[in-house]
N, C-alpha and C positions, 0 to 999 in steps of 0.2 A: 210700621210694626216695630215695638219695641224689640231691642236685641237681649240675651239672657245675660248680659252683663249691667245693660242696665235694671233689670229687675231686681235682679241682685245688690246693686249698691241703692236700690230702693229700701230694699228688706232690710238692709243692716243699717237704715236709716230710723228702723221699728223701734219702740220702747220694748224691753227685753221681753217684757209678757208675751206682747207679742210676737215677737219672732218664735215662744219658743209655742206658742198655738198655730204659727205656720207651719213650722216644723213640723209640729205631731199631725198636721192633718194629709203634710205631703206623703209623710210616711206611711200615713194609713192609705192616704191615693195610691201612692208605687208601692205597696208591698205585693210581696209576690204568694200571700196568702190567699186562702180562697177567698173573694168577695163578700161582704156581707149584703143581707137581703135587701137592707140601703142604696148602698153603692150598686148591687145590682138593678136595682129600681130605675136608679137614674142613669147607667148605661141603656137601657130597654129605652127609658124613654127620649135618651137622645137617637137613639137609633131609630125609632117608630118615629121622631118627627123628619127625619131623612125622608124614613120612607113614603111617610106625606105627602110632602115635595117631588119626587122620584115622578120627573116623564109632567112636569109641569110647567118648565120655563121651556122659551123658544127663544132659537135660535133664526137669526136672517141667513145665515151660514149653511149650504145644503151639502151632502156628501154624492159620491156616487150611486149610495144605495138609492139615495130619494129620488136620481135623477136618470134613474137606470135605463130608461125606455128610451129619451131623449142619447144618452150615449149610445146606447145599442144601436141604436136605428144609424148612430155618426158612425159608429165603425162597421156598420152592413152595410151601407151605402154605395152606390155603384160608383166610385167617381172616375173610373176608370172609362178613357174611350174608347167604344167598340168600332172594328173596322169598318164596318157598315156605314158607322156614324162622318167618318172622315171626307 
């Protein structure tokens, strides 16, 4: 992944036009005005194809929840010996 230094010495690499169409679109990205019905559009739809995705990939990797029964049973387990047994 590129670092923000180098994007930067990409952009003042721009013909001025261009820099100065970067600039106004950054600014209309980060302003702290309300969204237009645009920019909202396409927050939604990057957010809906998240949620697309969501609970779709696997994992080889299991936690305790998945394997809850298999632990349970390891720590109720008698492994203690009883006198009887000896």
């Amino acid at each position: 992944m590129r670092t923000a230094d180098e994007i930067l010495e990409d952009a003042r690499r721009l013909p001025v036009a261009e820099r100065k169409r970067l600039a106004k679109a950054l600014e209309e990205e980060l302003s702290l005005e309300p969204a237009t019905e645009k920019q909202e559009a396409k927050r939604v739809a990057g957010y809906k194809s998240l949620l697309a995705i969501a609970g779709s990939l696997h994992s080889e990797h299991t936690d305790v929840s998945a394997d809850k029964y298999k632990h349970l049973a390891e720590l109720h387990a008698d492994d203690h010996e009883r006198p009887e047994d000896k």
